[in-house]
C-alpha positions as CSV (number, residue, x, y, z in Angstrom):
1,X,100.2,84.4,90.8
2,X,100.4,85.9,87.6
3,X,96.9,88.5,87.4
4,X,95.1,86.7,84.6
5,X,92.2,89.3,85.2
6,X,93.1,93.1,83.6
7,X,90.3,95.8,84.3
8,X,86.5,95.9,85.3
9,X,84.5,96.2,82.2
10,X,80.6,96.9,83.0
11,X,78.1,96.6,85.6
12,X,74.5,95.3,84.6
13,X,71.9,96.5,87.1
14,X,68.1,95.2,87.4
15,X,65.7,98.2,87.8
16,X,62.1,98.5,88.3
17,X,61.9,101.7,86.4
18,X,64.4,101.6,83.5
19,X,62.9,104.6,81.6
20,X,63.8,106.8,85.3
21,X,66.7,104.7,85.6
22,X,68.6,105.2,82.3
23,X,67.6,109.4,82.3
24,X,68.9,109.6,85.8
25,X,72.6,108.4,84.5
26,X,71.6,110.1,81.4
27,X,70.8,114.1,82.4
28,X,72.4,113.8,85.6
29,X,75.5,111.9,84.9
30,X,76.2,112.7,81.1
31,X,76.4,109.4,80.0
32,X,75.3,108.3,76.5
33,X,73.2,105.8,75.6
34,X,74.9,103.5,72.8
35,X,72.8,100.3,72.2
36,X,68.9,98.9,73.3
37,X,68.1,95.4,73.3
38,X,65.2,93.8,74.4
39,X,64.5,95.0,78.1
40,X,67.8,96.2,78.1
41,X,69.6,99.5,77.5
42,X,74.0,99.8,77.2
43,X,75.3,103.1,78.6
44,X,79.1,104.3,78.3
45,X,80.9,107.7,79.9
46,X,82.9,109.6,77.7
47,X,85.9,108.5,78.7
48,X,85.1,104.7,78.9
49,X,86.9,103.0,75.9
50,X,84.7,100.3,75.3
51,X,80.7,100.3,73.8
52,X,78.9,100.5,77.3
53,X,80.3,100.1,81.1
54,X,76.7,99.8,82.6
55,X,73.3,97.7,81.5
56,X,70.6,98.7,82.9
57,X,67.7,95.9,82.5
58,X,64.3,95.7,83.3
59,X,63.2,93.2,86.4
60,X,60.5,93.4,89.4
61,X,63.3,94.1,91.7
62,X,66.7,95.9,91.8
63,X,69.6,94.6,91.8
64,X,72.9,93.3,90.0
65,X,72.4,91.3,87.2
66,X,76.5,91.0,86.6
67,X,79.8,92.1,86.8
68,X,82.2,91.5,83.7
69,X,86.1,91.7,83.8
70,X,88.8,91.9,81.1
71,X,91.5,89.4,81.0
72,X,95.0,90.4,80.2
73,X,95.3,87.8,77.0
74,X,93.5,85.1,75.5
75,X,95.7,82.9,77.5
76,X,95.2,84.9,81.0
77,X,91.0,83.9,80.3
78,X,92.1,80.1,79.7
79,X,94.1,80.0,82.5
80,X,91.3,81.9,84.7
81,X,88.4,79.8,83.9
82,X,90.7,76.4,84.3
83,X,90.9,78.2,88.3
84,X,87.0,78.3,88.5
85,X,86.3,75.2,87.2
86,X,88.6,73.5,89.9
87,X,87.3,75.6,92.4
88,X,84.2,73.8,92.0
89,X,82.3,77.2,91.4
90,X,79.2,76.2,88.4
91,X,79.4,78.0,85.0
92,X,79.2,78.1,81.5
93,X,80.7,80.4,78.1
94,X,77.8,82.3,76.5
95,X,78.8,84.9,73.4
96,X,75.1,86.4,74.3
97,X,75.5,89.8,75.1
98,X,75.9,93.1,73.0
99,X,79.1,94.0,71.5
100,X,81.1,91.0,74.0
101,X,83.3,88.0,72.8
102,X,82.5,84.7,74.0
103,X,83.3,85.1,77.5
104,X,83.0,82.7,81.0
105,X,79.4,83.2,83.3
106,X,80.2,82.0,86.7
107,X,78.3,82.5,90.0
108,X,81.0,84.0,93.3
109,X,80.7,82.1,96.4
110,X,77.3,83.7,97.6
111,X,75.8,83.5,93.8
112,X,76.9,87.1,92.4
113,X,77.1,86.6,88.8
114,X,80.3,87.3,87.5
115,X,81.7,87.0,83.4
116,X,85.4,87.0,82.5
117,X,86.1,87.8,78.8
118,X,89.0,88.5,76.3
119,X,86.8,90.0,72.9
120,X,85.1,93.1,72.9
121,X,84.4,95.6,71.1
122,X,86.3,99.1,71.5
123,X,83.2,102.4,70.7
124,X,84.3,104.5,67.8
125,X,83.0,107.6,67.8
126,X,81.0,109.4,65.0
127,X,82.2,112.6,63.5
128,X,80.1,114.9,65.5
129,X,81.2,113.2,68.8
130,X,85.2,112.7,67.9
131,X,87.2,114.6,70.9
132,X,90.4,116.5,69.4
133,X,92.1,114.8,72.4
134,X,93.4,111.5,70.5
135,X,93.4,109.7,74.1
136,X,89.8,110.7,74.7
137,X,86.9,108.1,72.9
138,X,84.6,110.7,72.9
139,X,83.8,114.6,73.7
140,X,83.4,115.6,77.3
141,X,79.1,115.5,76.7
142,X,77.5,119.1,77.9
143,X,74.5,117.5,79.3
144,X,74.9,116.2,82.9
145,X,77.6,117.0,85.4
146,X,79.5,114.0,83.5
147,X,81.4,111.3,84.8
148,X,84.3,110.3,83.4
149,X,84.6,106.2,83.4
150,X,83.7,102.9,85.7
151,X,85.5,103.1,88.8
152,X,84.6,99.8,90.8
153,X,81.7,97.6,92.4
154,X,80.4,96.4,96.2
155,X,79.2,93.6,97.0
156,X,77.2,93.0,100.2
157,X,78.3,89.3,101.8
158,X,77.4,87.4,104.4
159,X,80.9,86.1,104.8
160,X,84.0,88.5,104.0
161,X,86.7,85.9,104.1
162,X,84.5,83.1,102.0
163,X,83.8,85.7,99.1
164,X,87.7,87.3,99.7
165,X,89.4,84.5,99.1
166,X,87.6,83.5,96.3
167,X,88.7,86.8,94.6
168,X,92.6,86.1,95.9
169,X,93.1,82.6,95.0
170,X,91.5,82.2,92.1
171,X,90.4,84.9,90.3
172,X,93.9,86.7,91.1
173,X,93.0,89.7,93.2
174,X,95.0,91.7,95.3
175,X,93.7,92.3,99.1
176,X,94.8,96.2,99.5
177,X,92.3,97.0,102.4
178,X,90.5,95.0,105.0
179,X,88.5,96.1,108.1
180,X,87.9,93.4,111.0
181,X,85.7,93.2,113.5
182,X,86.1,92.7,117.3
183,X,86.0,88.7,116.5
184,X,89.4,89.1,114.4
185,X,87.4,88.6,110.5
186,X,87.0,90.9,108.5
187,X,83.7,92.6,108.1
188,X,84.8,94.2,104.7
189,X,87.8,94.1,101.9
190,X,88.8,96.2,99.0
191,X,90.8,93.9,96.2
192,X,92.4,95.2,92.7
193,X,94.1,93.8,89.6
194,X,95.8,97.2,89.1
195,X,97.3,100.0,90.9
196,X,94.0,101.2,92.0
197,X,92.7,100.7,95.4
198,X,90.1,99.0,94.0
199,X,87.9,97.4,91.1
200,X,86.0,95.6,93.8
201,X,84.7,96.1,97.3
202,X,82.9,93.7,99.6
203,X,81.0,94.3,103.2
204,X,79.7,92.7,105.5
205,X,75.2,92.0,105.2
206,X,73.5,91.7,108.3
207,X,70.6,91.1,106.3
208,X,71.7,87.2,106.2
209,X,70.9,87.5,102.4
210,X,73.1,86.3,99.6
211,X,73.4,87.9,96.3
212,X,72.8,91.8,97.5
213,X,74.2,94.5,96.0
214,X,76.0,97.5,97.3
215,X,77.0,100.1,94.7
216,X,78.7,100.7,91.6
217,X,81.0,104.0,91.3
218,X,81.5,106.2,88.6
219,X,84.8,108.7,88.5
220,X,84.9,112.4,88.5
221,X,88.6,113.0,89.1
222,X,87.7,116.2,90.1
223,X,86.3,116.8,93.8
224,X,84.2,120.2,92.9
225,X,81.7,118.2,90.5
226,X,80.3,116.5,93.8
227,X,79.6,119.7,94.7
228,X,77.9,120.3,91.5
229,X,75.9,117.5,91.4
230,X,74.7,117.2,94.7
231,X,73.1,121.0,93.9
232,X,71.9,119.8,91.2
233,X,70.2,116.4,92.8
234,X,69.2,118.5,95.7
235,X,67.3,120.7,93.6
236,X,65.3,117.8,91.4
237,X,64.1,115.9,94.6
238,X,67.3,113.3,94.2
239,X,67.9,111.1,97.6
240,X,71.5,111.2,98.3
241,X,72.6,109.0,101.2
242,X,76.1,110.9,102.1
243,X,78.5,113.4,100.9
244,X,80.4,115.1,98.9
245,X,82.9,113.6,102.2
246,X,86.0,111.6,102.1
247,X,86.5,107.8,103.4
248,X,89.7,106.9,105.4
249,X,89.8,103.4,104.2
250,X,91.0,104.5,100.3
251,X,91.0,108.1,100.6
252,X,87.9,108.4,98.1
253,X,86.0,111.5,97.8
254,X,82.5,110.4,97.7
255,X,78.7,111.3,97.2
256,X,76.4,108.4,97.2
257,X,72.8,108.9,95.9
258,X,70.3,106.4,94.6
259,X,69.2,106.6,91.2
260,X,65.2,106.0,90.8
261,X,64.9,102.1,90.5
262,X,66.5,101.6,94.1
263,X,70.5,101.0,93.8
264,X,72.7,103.0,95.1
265,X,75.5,104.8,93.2
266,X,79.0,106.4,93.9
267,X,80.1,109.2,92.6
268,X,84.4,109.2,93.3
269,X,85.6,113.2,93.1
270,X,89.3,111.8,93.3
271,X,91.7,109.6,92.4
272,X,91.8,108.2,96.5
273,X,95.6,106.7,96.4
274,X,97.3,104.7,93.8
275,X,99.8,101.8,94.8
276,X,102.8,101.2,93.1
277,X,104.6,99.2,96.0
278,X,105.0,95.6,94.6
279,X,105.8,94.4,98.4
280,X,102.3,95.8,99.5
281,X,100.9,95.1,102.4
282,X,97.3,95.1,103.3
283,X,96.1,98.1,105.4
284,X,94.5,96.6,107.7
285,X,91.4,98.8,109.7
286,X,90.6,97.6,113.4
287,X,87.0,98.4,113.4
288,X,86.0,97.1,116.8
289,X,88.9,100.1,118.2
290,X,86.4,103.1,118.0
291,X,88.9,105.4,116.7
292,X,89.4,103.3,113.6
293,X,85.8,102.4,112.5
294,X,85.1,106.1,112.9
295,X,88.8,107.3,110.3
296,X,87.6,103.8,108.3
297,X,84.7,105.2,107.2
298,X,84.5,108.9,107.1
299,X,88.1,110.9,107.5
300,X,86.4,114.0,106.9
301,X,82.6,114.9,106.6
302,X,79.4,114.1,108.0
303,X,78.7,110.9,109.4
304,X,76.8,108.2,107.5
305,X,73.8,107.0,108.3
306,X,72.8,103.5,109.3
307,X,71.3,102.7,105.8
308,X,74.7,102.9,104.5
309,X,75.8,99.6,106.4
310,X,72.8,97.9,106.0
311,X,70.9,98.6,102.8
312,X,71.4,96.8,99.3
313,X,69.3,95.6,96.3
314,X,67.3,93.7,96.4
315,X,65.7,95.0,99.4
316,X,64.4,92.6,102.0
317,X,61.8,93.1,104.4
318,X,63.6,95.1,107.6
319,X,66.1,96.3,105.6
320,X,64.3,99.2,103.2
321,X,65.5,102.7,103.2
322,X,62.2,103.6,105.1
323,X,62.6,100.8,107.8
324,X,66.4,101.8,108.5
325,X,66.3,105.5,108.3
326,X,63.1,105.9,110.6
């Protein structure tokens, strides 16, 4: 199958606290804030090329509100959308949302909402933010220990294979890492349209709750602003979960925090590993061997702790940060 499906545009979060939500991502991570709307605020890092990467959106609860992907052409979005509707999977085209073309609002197997679009619109930086790099959309900001662009999204699933193969067969993913339990399924997958590890990760929710959300990851490139930031988080009373540390299973360098509203965020010091290999084949993590689910999930590092495996947004009752950590 030809990959209809290009990049990972923007993830839109619900928080309880947007005002603590958007400064967190604001002082801490340097992003900028390009466009409010209603309940809603659009925020881009300097080296994302379009007009915002995350939403961040007022609700009761946290949570994901949606994850939008890029199509390769006009054609690629057709074709895509023709593959949902035959999947059975309900949805509709809205042109609702800030500076986005028409594009296709569909619910994944365990009713994530998803949108797949072709038209949008590319930020253009004003004189006193133009970068005298001409491949840069904007200056490195000097607030913030700045992150440099989306990296990918997690979802938390009740059923790996179900929500997997709904990403492989007909949205167009590639499976580039799985890990499976002692029953032979796979308790968690990372899938790409590029030569990245991955736009999109999924685990395994012993919560029994559809729709949670994991994380969404921002990219450094550089492993020693983990460092930074966690100093910096450390010193303004800023709960970080684990890290700076580096995964087995895609080689990232991670911190994960969560910002004030409840969700939890990644923030990727390195590139991980690229794949160039057109005959790849899935790594494959055996979880229920002890010496792989240990490599899996931290190579190097301190362990993390249970939360990690267990906690998403929105929280459900036995399953809060308090409950799991006690």
């Amino acid at each position: 199958m030809n990959t209809d499906i290009a990049q990972l545009v923007s993830v839109g979060l619900f928080s309880p606290k947007p005002d603590e939500t958007i400064a967190f991502f604001h002082d801490y991570l340097g992003m900028m804030v390009t466009h409010r709307e209603g309940q809603s605020a659009y925020l881009r890092a300097y080296e994302d090329f379009y007009q915002y990467t995350l939403k961040i959106t007022e609700a009761a609860q946290p949570g994901l509100e949606e994850i939008t992907w890029r199509a390769s052409s006009q054609e690629g979005l057709e074709r895509v959308v023709g593959r949902i509707k035959a999947s059975g999977m309900s949805g509709a085209w809205t042109d609702k949302d800030y500076a986005h073309g028409p594009a296709y609002q569909f619910c994944m197997p365990e009713d994530h909402t998803m949108k797949i679009l072709w038209d949008l619109e590319y930020f253009k930086a004003p004189p006193e933010l133009r970068s005298k790099l001409r491949n840069r959309p904007s200056k490195r900001p000097l607030h913030g220990i700045p992150v440099r662009r989306i990296d990918h999204a997690n979802l938390m699933v009740c059923d790996v294979k179900l929500n997997r193969d709904f990403m492989v067969d007909v949205l167009g993913f590639k499976l580039r890492e799985q890990k499976e339990g002692s029953d032979g399924g796979p308790v968690g997958a990372w899938l790409s349209v590029s030569n990245l590890v991955h736009e999109i990760a999924m685990m395994r929710d012993p919560s029994g709750v559809r729709g949670r959300f994991h994380h969404v990851a921002y990219w450094y490139g550089v492993p020693q602003h983990l460092h930074d930031l966690a100093d910096v988080l450390a010193e303004n009373d800023i709960p970080m979960e684990g890290g700076p540390a580096k995964h087995g299973a895609t080689q990232a360098y991670f911190l994960y925090c969560f910002e004030p509203g409840g969700n939890r965020i990644e923030l990727f010091g390195d590139n991980g590993y690229q794949i160039f290999d057109p005959d790849w084949q899935t790594v494959v993590w055996d979880v229920a061997n002890e010496a792989d689910l240990l490599r899996s999930s931290i190579w190097y590092g301190g362990q993390l702790p249970r939360s990690f495996y267990r906690y998403g947004t929105p929280v459900v009752p036995g399953y809060s940060l308090e409950e799991l950590n006690a």
